[in-house]
C-alpha positions in Angstrom: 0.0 0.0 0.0 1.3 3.3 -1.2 1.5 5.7 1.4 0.4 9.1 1.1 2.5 12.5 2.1 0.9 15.1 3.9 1.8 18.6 2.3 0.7 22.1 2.3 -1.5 21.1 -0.9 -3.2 18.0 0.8 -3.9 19.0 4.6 -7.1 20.3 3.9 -8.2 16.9 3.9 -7.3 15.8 7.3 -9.6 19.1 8.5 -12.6 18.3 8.1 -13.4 15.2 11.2 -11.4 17.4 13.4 -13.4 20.5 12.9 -16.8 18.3 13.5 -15.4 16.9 16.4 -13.9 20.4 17.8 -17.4 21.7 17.3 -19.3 18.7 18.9 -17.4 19.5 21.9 -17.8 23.2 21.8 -21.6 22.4 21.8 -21.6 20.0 24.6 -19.3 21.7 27.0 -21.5 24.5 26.5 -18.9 26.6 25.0 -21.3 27.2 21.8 -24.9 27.9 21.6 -25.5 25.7 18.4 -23.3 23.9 15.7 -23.1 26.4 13.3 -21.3 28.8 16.3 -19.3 26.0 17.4 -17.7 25.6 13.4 -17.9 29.0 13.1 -15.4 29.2 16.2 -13.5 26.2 15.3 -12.7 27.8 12.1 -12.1 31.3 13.0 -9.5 30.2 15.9 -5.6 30.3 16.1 -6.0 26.5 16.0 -7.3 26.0 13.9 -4.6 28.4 11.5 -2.1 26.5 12.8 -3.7 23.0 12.0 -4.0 24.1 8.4 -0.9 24.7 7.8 1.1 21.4 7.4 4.8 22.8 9.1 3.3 23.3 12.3 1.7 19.6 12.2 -1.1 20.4 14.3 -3.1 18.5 11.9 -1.1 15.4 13.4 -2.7 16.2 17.2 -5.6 14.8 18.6 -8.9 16.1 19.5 -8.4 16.4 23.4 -5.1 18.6 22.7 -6.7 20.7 20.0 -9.5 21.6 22.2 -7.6 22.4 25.3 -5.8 24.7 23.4 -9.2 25.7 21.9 -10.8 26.4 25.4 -7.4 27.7 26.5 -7.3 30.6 23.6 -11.1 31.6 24.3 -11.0 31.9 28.3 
């Protein structure tokens, strides 16, 4: 099986499940009022600039780091 190399062109595709799960915790810690708040935060956060861009290889964390750095940047 031919593996696959992340780059600055491909990254987008890892987004995607991490920003729904971001937002799903937003909404149930209460951090969000409803889901399109909770995206709208996900996407409009430091993170989430720092996940889309491949050097930093946030994209490579999981979703319990990502959101306490989340939480951490909104407090």
């Amino acid at each position: 099986m031919k593996r696959t190399k992340i780059t600055q062109d491909n990254v987008h595709l890892l987004l995607p499940n991490k920003v729904a799960q971001l937002a799903d915790r937003l909404l149930r810690n209460g951090k969000a009022s409803d889901m399109a708040s909770a995206i709208n935060m996900v996407y409009s956060s430091p993170v989430y600039a720092k996940m889309e861009c491949e050097k930093t290889k946030y994209w490579w964390l999981g979703v319990n780091a990502l959101f306490a750095e989340l939480i951490s940047n909104n407090e």
